[in-house]
N, C-alpha and C positions, 0 to 999 in steps of 0.2 A: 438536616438540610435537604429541601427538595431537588432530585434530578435535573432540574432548571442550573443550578448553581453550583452543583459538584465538584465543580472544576475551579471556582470562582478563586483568583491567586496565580491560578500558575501559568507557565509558557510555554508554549508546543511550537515546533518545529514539522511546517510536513512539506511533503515535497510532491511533485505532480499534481500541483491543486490547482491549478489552474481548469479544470474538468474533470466531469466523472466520477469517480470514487475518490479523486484526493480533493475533489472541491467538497463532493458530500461529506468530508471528513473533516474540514474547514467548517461547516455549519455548524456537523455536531459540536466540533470542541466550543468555538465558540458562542453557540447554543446553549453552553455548558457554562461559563463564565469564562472560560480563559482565553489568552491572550495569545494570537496563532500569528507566528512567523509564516504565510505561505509563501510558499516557493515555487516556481515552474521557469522553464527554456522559455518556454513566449511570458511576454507580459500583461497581454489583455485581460487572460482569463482572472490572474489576478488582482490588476488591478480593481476591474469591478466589486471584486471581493471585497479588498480595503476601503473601498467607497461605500459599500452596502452596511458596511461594521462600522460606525460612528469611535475610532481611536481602539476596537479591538481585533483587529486585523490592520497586520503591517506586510506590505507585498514588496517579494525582494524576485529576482530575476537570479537563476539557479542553474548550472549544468551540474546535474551531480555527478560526470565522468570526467569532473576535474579537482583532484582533492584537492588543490590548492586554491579554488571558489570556493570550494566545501568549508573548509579551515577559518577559510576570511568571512564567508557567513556567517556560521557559527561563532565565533571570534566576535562579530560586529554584535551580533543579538544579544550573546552575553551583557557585552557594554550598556547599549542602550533601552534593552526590555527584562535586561535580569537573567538570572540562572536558569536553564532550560528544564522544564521537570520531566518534559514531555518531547519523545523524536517519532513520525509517523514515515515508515518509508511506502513512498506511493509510486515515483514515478516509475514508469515503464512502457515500453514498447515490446510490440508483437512484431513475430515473423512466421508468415503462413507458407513458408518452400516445403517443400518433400526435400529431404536430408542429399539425394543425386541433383537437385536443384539450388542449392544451399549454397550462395559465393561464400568465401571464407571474410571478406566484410560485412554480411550480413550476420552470420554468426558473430562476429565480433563485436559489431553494433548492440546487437542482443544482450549481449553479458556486462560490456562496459555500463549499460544504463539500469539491467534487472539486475546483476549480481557488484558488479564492480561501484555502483552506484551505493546499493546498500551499506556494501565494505564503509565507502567514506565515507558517509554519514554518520554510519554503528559509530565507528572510532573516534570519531571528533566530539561526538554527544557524550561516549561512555565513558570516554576519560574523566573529562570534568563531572558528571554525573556518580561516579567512584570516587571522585575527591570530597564529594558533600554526603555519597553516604546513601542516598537517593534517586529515585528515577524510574523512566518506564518507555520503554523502544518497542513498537509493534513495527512489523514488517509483512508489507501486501502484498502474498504471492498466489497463487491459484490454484486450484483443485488438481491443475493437468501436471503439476508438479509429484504427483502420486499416483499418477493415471496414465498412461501411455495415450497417444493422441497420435494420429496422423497429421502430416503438413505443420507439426508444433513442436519438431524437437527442438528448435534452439530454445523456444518460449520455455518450453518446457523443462529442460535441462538449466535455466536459467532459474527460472524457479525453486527448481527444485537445490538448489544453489545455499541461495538465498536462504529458504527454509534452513538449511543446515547449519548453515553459518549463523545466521539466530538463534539457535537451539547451544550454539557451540558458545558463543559469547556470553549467552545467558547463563552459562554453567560457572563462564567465568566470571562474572561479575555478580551474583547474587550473594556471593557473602559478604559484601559493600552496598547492599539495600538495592541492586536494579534491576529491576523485572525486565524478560526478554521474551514477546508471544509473537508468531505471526498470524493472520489472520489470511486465511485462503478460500476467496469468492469462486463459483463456478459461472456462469453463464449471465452477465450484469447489463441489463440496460443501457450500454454505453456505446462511444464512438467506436472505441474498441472492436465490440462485438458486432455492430452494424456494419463494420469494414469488412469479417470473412463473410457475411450472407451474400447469394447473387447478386447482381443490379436488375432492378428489374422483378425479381423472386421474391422481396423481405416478406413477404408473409407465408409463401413454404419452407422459406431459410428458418424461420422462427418457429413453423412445427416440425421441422426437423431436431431443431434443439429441445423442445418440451418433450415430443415424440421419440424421440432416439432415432440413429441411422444404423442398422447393421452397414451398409455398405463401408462406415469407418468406424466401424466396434465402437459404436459410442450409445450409453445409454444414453434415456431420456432422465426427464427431471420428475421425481415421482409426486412432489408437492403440487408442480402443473404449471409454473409460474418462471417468468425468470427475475431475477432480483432488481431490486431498485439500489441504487450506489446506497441512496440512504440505509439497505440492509444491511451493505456492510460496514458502513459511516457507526452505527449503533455499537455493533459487534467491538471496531476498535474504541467506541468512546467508553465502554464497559470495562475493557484490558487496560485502558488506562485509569484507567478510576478506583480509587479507595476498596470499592466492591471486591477487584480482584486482585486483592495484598497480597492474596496465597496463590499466586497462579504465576508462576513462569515458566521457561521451554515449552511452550502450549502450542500445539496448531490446530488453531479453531476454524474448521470448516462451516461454510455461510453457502452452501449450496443447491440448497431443497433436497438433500439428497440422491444428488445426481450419480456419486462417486457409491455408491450403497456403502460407503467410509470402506473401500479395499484399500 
C-alpha cells in the first residue's frame, strides 16, 4: 500500500486543529486515507477543514479542560464515525512570564490545557482502545520540555508533564495492543512562535532562534531552518502508522537539532 493510503479505514481524533501543527496533522492523516475527528475551542479553523475534505473531515468544537466535553466527544465519534484507532493530542497554549511574573491563573491556564488536557483525552481514547485490543495516542509537546528555557517555565513544566504522563500510560496499556509516543517539535513556523518575536523585530527574532542567544542560554538550530508544522504533521503520521508497530514510550524529537538531544 502506498504512503497515500496507509491509513485508509481508520479514525483519528486530534485536537487543536484548528492551526498550526494540529491543522498540519489533520492533512497528513487525512492525506493518509483516514477519517479525522478535528477538534479545536474556536470553530473556524476547523470548519474550513471539514469543507476542504469532501465527508473525510468532520469538525467538532472542543475544550479539552472539560472532561465531561472530552467524554461526550469521544462518546459521540464512537457512534457516528466508528472506533477511534487513532488520538493526536495537539492542543496547547504558551505562557512567556519569568516565573516572579507568573500569576498563579496563568500557570494554571497552562496546565489545564498542555497537561490536564492530554490527561482527558489519553483516558477517554485508552479505555475503549484496551477494550478492542488496539490503538495509537501521540502526544505534541516540545523540546523545552527537556531543556530549561527562560520566560517558559509553565510551558515548560507543562510539557514536560505531558511527556511523562505518555510514557506512563504507555507502559500501561501496551500489553492490550496501544502504542503511546510523543512527539516534541522545537522552534515551528507557527502563530505560536511569531507571538514571542518582537513586533517590529521578526526577522532578528528569527536569527536569533536559527542563531542562538547566549543572553537566554539558548542554542541555535544546527540544521539552519526552523520547521514547517508539516515536519511535524509527518513525524506523527509515521507514530501512527503500521511503520511503527514496534515503537511505544518514544519521544521523538523534530527539532533540527536544537536541543544537541541533552
Amino acid at each position: 500500500m502506498s504512503l497515500g493510503q496507509e491509513l485508509a479505514g481508520r479514525t483519528a481524533l486530534v485536537t487543536g486543529a484548528g492551526r498550526g501543527i494540529g491543522e498540519a496533522v489533520v492533512h497528513a492523516l487525512a492525506g493518509r486515507g483516514a477519517h479525522v475527528l478535528a477538534t479545536d475551542l474556536a470553530a473556524e479553523g476547523i470548519a474550513a477543514l471539514e469543507k476542504s475534505y469532501d465527508g473525510l473531515v468532520t469538525a467538532r468544537t472542543l475544550d479539552v479542560t472539560d472532561p465531561t466535553a472530552v467524554e461526550d466527544v469521544v462518546a459521540e465519534a464512537e457512534r457516528s464515525l466508528g472506533p477511534l484507532d487513532i488520538a493526536v493530542n495537539v492542543a496547547g497554549i504558551l505562557s512567556g512570564s519569568a516565573v516572579a511574573d507568573l500569576s498563579d491563573e496563568e500557570w494554571a491556564a497552562t496546565f489545564a490545557v498542555n497537561t490536564h488536557g492530554v490527561f482527558h483525552v489519553s483516558r477517554s481514547v485508552s479505555r475503549r482502545m484496551t477494550e478492542r485490543g488496539s490503538g495509537s495516542i501521540v502526544t505534541v509537546a516540545s523540546n523545552a520540555a527537556g531543556v530549561p528555557r527562560t520566560n517558559m517555565a509553565a510551558y515548560a513544566a507543562s510539557k514536560a508533564a505531558a511527556v511523562m504522563f505518555t510514557k506512563c500510560l504507555g507502559l500501561e496499556v501496551a500489553p492490550r495492543g496501544v502504542r503511546c509516543n510523543t512527539v516534541s517539535p522545537g522552534s515551528t513556523l507557527t502563530d505560536m512562535q511569531r507571538g514571542m518575536w518582537t513586533a517590529g523585530d521578526e526577522e532578528a527574532s528569527a536569527r536569533r532562534v536559527l542563531e542562538g542567544d547566549p543572553a537566554t542560554y539558548r542554542t541555535g538550530i544546527p540544521l539552519g531552518r526552523m520547521a514547517d508544522p508539516s515536519d511535524i504533521a509527518d513525524a506523527v503520521a509515521f507514530l501512527v502508522s503500521d511503520r511503527a508497530r514496534h515503537i511505544t514510550m518514544h519521544d521523538l524529537y523534530v527539532d533540527g537539532g536544537a536541543t544537541l538531544r541533552a
